[in-house]
C-alpha positions as CSV (number, residue, x, y, z in Angstrom):
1,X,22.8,19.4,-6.7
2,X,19.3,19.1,-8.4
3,X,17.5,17.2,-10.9
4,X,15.5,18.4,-14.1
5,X,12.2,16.5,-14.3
6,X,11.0,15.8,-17.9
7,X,8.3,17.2,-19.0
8,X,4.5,17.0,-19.1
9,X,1.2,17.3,-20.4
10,X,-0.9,14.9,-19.1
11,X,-4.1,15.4,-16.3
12,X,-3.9,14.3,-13.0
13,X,-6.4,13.9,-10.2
14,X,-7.1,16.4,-8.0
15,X,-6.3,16.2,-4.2
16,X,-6.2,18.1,-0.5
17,X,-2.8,16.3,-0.2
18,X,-0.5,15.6,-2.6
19,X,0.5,11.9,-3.1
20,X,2.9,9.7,-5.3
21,X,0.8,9.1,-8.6
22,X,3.4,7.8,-10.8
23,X,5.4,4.2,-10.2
24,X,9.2,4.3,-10.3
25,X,11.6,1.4,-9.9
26,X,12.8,1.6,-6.5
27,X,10.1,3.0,-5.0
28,X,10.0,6.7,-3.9
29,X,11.5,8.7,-6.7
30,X,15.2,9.9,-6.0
31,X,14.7,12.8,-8.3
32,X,12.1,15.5,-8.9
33,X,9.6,13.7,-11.6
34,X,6.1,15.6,-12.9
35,X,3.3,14.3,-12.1
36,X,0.4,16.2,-13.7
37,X,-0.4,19.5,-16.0
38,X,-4.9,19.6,-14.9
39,X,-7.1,22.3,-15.8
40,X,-7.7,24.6,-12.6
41,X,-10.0,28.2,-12.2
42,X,-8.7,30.4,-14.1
43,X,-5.5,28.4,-15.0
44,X,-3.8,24.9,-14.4
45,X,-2.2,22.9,-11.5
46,X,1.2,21.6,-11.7
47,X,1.8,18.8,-9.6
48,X,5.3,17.0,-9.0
49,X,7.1,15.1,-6.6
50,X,10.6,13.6,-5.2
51,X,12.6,13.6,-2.1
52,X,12.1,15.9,0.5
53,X,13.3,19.2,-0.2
54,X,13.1,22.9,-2.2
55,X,11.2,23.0,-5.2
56,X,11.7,25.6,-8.2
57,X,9.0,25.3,-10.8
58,X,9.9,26.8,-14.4
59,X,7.9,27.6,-17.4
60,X,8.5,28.6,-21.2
61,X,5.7,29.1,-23.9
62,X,8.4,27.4,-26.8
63,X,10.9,25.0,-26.7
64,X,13.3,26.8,-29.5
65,X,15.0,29.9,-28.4
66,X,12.4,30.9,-25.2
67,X,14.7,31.3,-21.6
68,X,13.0,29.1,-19.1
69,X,11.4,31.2,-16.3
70,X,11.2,30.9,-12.4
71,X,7.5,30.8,-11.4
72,X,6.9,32.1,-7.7
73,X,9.6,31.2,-5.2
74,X,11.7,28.1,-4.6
75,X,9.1,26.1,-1.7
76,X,8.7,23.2,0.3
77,X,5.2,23.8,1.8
78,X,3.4,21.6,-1.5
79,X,4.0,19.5,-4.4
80,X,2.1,21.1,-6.3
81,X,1.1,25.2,-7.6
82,X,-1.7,27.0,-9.6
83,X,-0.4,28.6,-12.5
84,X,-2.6,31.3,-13.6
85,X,-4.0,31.2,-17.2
86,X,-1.5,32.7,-19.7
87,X,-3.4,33.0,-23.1
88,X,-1.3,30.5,-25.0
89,X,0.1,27.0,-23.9
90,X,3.0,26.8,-21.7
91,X,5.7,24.1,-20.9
92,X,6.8,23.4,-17.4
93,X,9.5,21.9,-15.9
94,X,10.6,21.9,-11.6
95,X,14.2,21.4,-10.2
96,X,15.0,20.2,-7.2
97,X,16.9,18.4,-4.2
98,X,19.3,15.8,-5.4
99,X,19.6,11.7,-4.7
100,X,21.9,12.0,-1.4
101,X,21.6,8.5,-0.3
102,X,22.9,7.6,3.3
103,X,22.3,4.0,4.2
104,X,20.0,2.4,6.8
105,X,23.2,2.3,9.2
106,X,23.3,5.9,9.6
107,X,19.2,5.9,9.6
108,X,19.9,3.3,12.7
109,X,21.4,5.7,14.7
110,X,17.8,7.1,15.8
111,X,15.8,4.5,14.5
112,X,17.3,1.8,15.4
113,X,14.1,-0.1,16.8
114,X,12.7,0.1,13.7
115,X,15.8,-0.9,11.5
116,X,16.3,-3.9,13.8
117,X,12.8,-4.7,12.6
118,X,13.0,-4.7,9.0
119,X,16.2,-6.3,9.1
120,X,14.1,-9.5,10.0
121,X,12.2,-8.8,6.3
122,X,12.3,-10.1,3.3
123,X,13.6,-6.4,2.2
124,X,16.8,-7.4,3.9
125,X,17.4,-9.8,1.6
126,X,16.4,-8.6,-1.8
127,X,19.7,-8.6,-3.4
128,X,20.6,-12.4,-2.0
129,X,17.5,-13.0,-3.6
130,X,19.1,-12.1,-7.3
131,X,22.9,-13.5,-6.0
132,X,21.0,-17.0,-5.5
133,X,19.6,-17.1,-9.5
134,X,22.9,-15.0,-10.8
135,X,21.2,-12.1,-11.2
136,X,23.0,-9.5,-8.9
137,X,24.8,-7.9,-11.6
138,X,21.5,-7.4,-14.0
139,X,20.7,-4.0,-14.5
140,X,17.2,-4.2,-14.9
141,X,16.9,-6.0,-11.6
142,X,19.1,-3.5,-9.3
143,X,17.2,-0.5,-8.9
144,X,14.6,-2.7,-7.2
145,X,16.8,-5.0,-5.0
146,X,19.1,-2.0,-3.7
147,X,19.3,1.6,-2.9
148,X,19.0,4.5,-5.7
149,X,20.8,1.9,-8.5
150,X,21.0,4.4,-11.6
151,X,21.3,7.7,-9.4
152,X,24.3,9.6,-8.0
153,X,25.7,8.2,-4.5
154,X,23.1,4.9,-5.0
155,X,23.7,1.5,-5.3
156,X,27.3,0.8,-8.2
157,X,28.1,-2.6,-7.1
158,X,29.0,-5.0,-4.1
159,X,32.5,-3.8,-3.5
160,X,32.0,-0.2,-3.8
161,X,28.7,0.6,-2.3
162,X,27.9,-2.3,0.5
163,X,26.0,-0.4,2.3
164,X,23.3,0.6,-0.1
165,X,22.3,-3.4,-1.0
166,X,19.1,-4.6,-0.3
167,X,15.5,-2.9,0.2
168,X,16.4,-0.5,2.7
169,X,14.8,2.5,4.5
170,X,15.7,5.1,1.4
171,X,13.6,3.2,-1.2
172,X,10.2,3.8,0.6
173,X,11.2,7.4,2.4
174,X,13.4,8.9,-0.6
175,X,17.2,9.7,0.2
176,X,18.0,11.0,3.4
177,X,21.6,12.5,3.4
178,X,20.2,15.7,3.8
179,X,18.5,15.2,7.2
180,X,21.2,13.6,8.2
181,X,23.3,16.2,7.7
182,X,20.9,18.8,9.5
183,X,19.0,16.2,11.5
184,X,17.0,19.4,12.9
185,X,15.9,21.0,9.3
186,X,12.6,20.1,9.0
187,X,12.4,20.6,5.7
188,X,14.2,17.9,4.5
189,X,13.0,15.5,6.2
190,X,12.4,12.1,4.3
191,X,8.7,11.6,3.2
192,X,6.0,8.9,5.0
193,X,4.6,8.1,1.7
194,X,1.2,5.6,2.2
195,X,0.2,5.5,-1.4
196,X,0.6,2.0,-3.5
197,X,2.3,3.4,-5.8
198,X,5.8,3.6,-3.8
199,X,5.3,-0.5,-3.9
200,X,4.2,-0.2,-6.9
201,X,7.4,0.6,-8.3
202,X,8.7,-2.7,-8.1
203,X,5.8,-4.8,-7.2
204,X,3.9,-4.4,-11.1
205,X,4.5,-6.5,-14.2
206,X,4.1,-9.6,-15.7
207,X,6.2,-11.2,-13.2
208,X,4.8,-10.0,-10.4
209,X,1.6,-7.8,-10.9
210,X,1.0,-7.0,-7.8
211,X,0.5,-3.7,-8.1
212,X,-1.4,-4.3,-11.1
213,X,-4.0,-6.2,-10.1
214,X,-4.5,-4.2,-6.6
215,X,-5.0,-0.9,-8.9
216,X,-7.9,-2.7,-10.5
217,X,-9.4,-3.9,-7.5
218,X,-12.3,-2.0,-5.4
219,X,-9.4,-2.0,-2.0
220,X,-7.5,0.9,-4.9
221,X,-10.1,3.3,-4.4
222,X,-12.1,5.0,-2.1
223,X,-15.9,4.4,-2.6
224,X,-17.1,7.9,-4.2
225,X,-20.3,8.2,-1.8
226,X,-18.0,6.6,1.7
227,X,-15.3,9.8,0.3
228,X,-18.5,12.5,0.3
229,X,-19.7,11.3,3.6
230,X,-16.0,12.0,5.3
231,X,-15.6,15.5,3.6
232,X,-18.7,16.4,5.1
233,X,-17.9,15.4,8.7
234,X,-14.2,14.8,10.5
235,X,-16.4,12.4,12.6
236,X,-16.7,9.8,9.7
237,X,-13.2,9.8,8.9
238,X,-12.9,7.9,12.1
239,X,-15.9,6.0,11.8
240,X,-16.2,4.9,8.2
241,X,-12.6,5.6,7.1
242,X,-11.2,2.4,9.5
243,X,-12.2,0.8,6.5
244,X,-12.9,2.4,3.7
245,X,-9.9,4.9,4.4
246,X,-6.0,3.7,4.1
247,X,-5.3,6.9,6.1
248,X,-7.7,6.6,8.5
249,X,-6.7,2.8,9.5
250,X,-3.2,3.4,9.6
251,X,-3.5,6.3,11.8
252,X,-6.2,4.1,14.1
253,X,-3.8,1.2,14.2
254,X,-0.9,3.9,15.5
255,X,-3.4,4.5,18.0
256,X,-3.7,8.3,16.4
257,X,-7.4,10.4,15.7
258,X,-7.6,10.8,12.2
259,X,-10.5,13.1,12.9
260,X,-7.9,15.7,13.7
261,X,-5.0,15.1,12.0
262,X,-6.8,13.4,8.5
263,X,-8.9,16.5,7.1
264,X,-8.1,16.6,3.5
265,X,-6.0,13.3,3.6
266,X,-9.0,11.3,3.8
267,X,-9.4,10.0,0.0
268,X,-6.1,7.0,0.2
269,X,-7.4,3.7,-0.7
270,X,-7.0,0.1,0.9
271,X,-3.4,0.6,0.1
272,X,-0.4,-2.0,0.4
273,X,0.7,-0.9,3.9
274,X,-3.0,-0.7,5.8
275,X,-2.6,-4.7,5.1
276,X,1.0,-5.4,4.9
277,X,3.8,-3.8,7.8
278,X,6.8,-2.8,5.9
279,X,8.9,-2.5,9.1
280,X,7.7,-6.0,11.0
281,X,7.1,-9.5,11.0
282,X,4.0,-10.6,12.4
283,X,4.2,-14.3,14.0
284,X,0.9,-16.1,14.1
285,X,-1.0,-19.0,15.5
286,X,-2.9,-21.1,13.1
287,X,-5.5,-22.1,15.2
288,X,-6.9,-24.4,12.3
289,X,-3.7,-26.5,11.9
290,X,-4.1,-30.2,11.6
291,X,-6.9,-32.4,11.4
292,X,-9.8,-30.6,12.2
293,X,-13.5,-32.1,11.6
294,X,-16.5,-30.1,10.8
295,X,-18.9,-30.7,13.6
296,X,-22.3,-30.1,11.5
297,X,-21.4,-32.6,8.4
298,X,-18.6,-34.9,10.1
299,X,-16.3,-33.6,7.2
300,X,-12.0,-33.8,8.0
301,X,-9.9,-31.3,6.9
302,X,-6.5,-31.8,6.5
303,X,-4.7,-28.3,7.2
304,X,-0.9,-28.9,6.7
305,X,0.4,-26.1,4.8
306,X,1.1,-23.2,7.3
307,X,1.8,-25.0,10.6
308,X,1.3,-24.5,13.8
309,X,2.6,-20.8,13.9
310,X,3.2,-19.4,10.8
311,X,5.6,-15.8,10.2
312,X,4.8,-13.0,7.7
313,X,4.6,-9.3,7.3
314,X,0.8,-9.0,7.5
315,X,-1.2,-7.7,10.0
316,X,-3.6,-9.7,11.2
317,X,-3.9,-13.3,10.7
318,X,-5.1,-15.4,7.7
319,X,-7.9,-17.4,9.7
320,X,-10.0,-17.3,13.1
321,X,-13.3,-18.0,14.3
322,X,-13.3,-15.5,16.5
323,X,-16.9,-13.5,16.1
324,X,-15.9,-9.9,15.1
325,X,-19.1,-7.5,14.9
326,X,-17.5,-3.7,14.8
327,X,-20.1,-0.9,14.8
328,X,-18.8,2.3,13.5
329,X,-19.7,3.9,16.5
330,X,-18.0,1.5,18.7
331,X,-14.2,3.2,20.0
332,X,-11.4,1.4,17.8
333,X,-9.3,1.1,20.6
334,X,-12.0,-0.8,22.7
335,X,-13.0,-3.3,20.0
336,X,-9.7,-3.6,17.6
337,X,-8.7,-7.4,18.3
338,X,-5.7,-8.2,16.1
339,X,-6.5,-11.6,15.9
340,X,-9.7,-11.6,14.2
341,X,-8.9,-12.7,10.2
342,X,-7.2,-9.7,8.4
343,X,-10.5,-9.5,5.7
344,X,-12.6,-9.8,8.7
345,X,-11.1,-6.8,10.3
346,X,-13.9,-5.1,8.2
347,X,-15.3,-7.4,5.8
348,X,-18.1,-7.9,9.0
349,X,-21.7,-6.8,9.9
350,X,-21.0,-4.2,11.8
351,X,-23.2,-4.6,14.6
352,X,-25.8,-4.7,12.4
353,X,-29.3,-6.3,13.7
354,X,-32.2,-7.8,11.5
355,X,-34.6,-5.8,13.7
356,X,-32.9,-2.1,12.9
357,X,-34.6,-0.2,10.4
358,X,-32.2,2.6,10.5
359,X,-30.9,2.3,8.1
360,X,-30.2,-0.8,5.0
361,X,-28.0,-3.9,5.9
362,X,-24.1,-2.8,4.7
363,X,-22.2,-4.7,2.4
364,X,-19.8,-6.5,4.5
365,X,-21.1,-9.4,6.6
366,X,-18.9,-12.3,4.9
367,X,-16.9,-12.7,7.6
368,X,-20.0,-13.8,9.7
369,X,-21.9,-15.4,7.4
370,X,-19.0,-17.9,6.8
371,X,-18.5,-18.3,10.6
372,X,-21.9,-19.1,11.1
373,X,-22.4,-15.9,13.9
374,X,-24.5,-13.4,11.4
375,X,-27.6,-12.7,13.5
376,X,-29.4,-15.6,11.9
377,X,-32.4,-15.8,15.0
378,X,-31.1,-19.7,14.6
379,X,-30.7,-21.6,18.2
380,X,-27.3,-22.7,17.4
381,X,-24.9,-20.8,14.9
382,X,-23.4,-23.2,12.3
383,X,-20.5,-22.0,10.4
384,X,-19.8,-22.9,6.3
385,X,-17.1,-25.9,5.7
386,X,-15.1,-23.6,4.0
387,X,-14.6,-22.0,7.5
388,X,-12.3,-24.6,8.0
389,X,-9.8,-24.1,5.5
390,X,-6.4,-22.5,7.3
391,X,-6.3,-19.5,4.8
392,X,-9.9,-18.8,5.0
393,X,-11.2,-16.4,2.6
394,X,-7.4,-15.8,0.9
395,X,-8.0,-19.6,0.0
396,X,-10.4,-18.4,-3.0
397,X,-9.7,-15.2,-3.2
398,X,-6.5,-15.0,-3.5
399,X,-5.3,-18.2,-5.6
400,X,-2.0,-17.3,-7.4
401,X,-0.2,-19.0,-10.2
402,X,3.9,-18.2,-11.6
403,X,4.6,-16.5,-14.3
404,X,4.7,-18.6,-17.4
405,X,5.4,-15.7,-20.5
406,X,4.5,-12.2,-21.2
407,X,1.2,-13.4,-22.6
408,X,0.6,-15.5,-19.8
409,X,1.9,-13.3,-16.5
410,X,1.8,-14.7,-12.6
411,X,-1.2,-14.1,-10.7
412,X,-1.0,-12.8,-7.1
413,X,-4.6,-12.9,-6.3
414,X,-4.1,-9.2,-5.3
415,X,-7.4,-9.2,-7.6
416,X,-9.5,-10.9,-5.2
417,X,-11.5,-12.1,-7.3
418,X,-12.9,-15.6,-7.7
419,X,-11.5,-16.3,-11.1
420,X,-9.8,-19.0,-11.3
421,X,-11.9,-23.1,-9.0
422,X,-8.6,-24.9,-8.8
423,X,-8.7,-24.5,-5.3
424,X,-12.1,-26.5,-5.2
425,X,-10.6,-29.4,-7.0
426,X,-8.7,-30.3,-4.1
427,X,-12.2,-31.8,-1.9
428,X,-14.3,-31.8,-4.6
429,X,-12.4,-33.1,-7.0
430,X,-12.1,-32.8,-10.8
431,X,-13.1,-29.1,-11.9
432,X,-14.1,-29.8,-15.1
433,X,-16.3,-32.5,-14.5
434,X,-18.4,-30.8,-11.6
């Protein structure tokens, strides 16, 4: 069975290694979708993608009358080809696999560790989530709170597709009936997709902007002069790109090289999942719960939000005073510690000394200076009150507010910008009269 993508004429960013660029509800596309018609040499690229699978792309030069042709040969090797230049304007179009969803039981069979461990997720529980506000029966809620909602063989209703509720395996990697069915085809195996834009899908709008907000923040892209440094050398994919590379940090963290298996796959942002584990809960120990005085100023905090251990899908935990100090050159495997504060995993001087004219200071000793343990030449390192605070940095940056209307959407803090001093109200009382 295959799909017909609609068609398209807008640009789209060049890359080594083709990517999801579009957002769909649901998360990976179920069906074959364009992604971009960009001028090339001597010609265009046309970019799409969609499940795993054979592609056919197809081109007329009219819409009335013209038979659509077959350009080159039905493929899997790339989502994308370079059309050569024609002399006239031409429409494009690509068929392809179809939505064969199976259901994270038959995904279980051989990853059953990992199903075991998003079942613990919030993902598990999406569609609860709309039974407990009446909403499981909304159609513009289903596609993200089950399985290929809309699509042949996903998500109809409670009775006659239980297997396919929730956030489940298919929504992230794209349907997977095919490799099922030929478990040994290697061409059909589902996609390991790290780009935002799979979350994206679900986690944008005025509700929850997520997305949104992350897209306009400097973690959705890669620094232009960081990406120049790592083409030039597979050395500095390892070295700069732990954080300044989605890629590289995921591959680092799955104790992989990225120098080897990252050339041209470099150039992903600070995306959703370098952060957040979408198959794991994390548990962690808030080491600043309680009452906890600051010993410089004799102020008390009172740190009663998150408890003593605290349960979430991210990483690394929200707070520490732990010193963290990682020079690029230093191995990741020797000086990783996972429970250094998640923005301080490279938001941190990197070994950087006040005596080294190398080369400038970087841009990222915040961590430090707010524990007090930036090479200071001081006798005694004294750490910033806000230090204190049991979120730590996510305190400020990361304030959120609910949606209120259209006009006025939520805020996730997925910004992480300072823009909103509520947060200071609470010790230093009334904002507006600071």
């Amino acid at each position: 069975m295959t799909r017909l993508c609609l068609l398209l004429a807008a640009s789209a960013a060049a890359q080594n290694v083709q990517h999801l660029t579009i957002t769909e509800p649901g998360g990976m596309p179920g069906t074959p979708v364009m992604m971009g018609v960009s001028p090339a040499t001597n010609g265009v690229k046309v970019s799409w993608f969609g499940p795993s699978g054979y592609y056919q792309l197809w081109q007329k030069y009219s819409l009335t009358g013209a038979a659509w042709l077959a350009w080159g040969g039905a493929t899997n090797a790339a989502c994308m080809a370079a059309v050569p230049a024609s002399g006239g304007k031409a429409f494009f179009r690509v068929s392809g696999p179809g939505p064969d969803y199976a259901g994270d039981r038959d995904c279980g069979e051989c990853h059953g560790a990992i199903r075991n461990s998003v079942l613990g997720t919030a993902h598990s529980r999406a569609l609860a989530a709309l039974q407990q506000i009446s909403q499981d029966a909304n159609p513009n809620c289903l596609a993200c709170h089950t399985v290929g909602y809309g699509l042949p063989t996903g998500y109809q209703n409670e009775s006659t597709t239980p297997l396919l509720e929730n956030v489940q395996c298919e929504n992230c990697h794209g349907p997977a009936g095919s490799h099922l069915a030929n478990p040994n085809n290697l061409g059909v195996v589902p996609r390991v997709e790290l780009a935002a834009q799979v979350c994206g899908g679900c986690h944008n709008g005025a509700e929850h902007p997520t997305f949104d907000e992350w897209n306009g923040s400097p973690h959705g892209q890669v620094v232009p002069e960081v990406a120049g440094i790592m083409a030039s050398s597979s050395a500095d994919i390892s070295d700069c790109g732990r954080c300044h590379s989605g890629s590289a940090r995921v591959k680092l963290l799955d104790g992989g090289d990225p120098t080897t298996t990252l050339t041209g796959d470099y150039d992903v942002p600070i995306t959703c999942a370098v952060c957040h584990d979408p198959h794991a809960q994390y548990v962690h120990t808030n080491t600043l719960n309680g009452v906890v005085a600051d010993y410089f100023s004799g102020l008390l905090f009172t740190n009663n939000q998150l408890g003593a251990v605290y349960t979430n899908q991210i990483r690394n935990p929200y707070a520490s005073l732990i010193t963290c100090s990682v020079s690029p050159s230093d191995s990741f495997s020797n000086v990783y510690d996972p429970g250094v504060n998640v923005c301080a995993q490279c938001h941190n001087e990197r070994g950087a000394a006040w005596t080294d004219t190398s080369r400038s200071p970087h841009h990222s000793p915040q961590y430090n200076i707010l524990i007090g343990s930036a090479d200071t030449n001081l006798p005694i390192a004294q750490f910033g009150a806000h230090a204190l605070l049991e979120r730590q940095c996510v305190s400020c940056h990361m304030q959120s507010s609910p949606y209120v209307s259209e006009s006025q959407p939520a805020v996730t803090g997925h910004s992480f910008e300072m823009n909103s001093y509520a947060i200071c109200a609470n010790c230093h009382g009334n904002v507006a009269g600071r």
